[in-house]
KEFIMI-996835 format. One record per residue (C-alpha): x, y, z. Coordinates in pm, whole numbers, plus 50000, padded with zeros to 5 digits. Example, Ala and Ser with C-alpha at 12.3 -4.5 7.8 and 13.67 -1.06 7.14 Angstrom:
BEGIN
{{51230, 49550, 50780}}
{{51367, 49894, 50714}}
***
This chain:
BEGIN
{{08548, 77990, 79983}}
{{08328, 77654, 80012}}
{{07975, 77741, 79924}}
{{07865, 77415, 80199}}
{{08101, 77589, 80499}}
{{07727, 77740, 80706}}
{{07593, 77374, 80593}}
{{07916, 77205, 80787}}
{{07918, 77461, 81088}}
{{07530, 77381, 81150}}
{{07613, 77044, 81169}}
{{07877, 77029, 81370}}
{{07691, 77231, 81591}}
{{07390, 76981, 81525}}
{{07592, 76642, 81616}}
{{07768, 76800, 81912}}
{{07434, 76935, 82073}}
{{07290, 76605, 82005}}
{{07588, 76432, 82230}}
{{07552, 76655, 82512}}
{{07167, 76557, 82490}}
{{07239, 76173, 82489}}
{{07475, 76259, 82834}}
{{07258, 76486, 82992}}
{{06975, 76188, 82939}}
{{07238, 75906, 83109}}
{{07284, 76160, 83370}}
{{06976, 76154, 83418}}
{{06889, 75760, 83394}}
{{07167, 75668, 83671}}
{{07048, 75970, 83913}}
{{06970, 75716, 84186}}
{{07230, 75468, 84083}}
{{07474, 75344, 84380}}
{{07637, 75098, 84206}}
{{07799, 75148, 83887}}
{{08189, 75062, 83860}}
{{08404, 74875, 84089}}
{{08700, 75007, 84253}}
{{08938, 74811, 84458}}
{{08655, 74615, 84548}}
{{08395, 74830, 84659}}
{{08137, 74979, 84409}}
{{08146, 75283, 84324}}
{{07790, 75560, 84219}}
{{07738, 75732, 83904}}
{{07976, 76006, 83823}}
{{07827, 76282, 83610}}
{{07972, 76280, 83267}}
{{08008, 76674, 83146}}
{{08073, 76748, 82777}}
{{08329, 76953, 82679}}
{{08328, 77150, 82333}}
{{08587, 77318, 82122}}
{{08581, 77541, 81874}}
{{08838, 77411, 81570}}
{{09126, 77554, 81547}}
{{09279, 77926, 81430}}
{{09601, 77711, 81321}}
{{09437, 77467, 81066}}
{{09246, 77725, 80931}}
{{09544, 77912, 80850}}
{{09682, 77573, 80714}}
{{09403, 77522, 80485}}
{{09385, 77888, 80395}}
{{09756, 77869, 80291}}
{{09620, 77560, 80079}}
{{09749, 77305, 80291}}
{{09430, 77072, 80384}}
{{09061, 77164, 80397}}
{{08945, 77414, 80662}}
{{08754, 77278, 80949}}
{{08452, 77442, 81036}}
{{08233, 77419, 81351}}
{{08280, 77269, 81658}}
{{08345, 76956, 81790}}
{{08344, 76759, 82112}}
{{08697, 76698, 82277}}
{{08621, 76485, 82553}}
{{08361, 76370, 82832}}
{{08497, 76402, 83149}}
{{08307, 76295, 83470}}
{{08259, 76557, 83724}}
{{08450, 76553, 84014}}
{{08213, 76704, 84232}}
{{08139, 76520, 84587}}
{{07848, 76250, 84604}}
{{07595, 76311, 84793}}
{{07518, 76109, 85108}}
{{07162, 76057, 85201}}
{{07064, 75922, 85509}}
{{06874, 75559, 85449}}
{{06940, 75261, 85703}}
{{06743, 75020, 85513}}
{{06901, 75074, 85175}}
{{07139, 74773, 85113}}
{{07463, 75008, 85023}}
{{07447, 75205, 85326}}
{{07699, 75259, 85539}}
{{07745, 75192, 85903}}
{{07581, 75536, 86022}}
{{07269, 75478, 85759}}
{{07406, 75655, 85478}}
{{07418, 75624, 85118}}
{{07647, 75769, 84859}}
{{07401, 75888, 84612}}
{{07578, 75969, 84233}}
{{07634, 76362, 84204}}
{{07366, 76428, 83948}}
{{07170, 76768, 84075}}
{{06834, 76757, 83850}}
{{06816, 77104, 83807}}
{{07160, 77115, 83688}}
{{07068, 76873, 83419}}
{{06754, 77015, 83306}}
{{06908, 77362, 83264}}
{{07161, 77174, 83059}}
{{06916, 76982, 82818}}
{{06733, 77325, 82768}}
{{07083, 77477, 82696}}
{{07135, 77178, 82452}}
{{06791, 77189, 82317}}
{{06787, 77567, 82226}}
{{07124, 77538, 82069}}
{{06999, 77257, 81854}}
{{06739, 77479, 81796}}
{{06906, 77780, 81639}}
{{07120, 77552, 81482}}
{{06833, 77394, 81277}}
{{06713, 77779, 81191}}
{{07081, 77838, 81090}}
{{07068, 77573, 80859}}
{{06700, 77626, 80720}}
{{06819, 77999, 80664}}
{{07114, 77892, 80469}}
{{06922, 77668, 80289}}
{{06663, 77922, 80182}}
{{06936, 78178, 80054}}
{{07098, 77916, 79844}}
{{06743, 77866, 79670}}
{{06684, 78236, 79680}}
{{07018, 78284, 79526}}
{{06912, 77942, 79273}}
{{06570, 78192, 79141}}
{{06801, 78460, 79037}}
{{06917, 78299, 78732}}
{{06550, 78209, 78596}}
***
């Protein structure tokens, strides 16, 4: 048993909360962006970009359990995907990327959405740092015994 594996998990957990933070704040910036790639010609809004998490493995566990490699702990981020959830149109002739009919594909960013996600991200962050300041403050505990 590694005496550092809470240390590792906390930070895992600490560097992946910390991503979705950084996305949820992009989200965020490019709310009201219209243009921002361009596709066949035509730009394109702001997709949402959603963070998606995974716990490591049961499999290289057993591997490093067997004493084949160094058990992962934690989780980790497998990929950022953009949501594929329908823009929004909002009706505004005199905006310079609307449509024929006055409308504007806004990006599909809800705000509430994102703010219920940064809390999410925040709070896990959160107990993550108490995690860590807990483990911390056993190994010192456990340090006081010898004296």
């Amino acid at each position: 048993m590694n005496l550092f594996n809470g240390f590792n998990t906390s930070a895992s957990a600490l560097t992946a909360n910390r991503l979705r933070m950084d996305v949820v704040s992009s989200n965020i910036a490019n709310a009201e962006t219209t243009r921002s790639e361009l596709v066949d010609g035509e730009w394109q809004p702001y997709k949402r970009k959603v963070v998606e998490l995974k716990e490591n493995s049961f499999e290289s566990k057993l591997q490093a359990a067997m004493g084949n490699g160094k058990a992962p702990t934690g989780v980790k981020v497998s990929n950022i995907k953009e949501d594929n959830a329908p823009n929004k149109l909002v009706y505004n002739p005199a905006h310079p990327d609307a449509n024929e009919e006055g409308y504007v594909e806004m990006p599909n960013v809800d705000m509430v959405k994102e703010m219920v996600d940064m809390m999410s991200a925040s709070r896990s962050y959160e107990a993550n740092v108490t995690a860590l300041n807990a483990t911390k403050s056993m190994y010192m505990k456990a340090l006081e015994l010898g004296k």
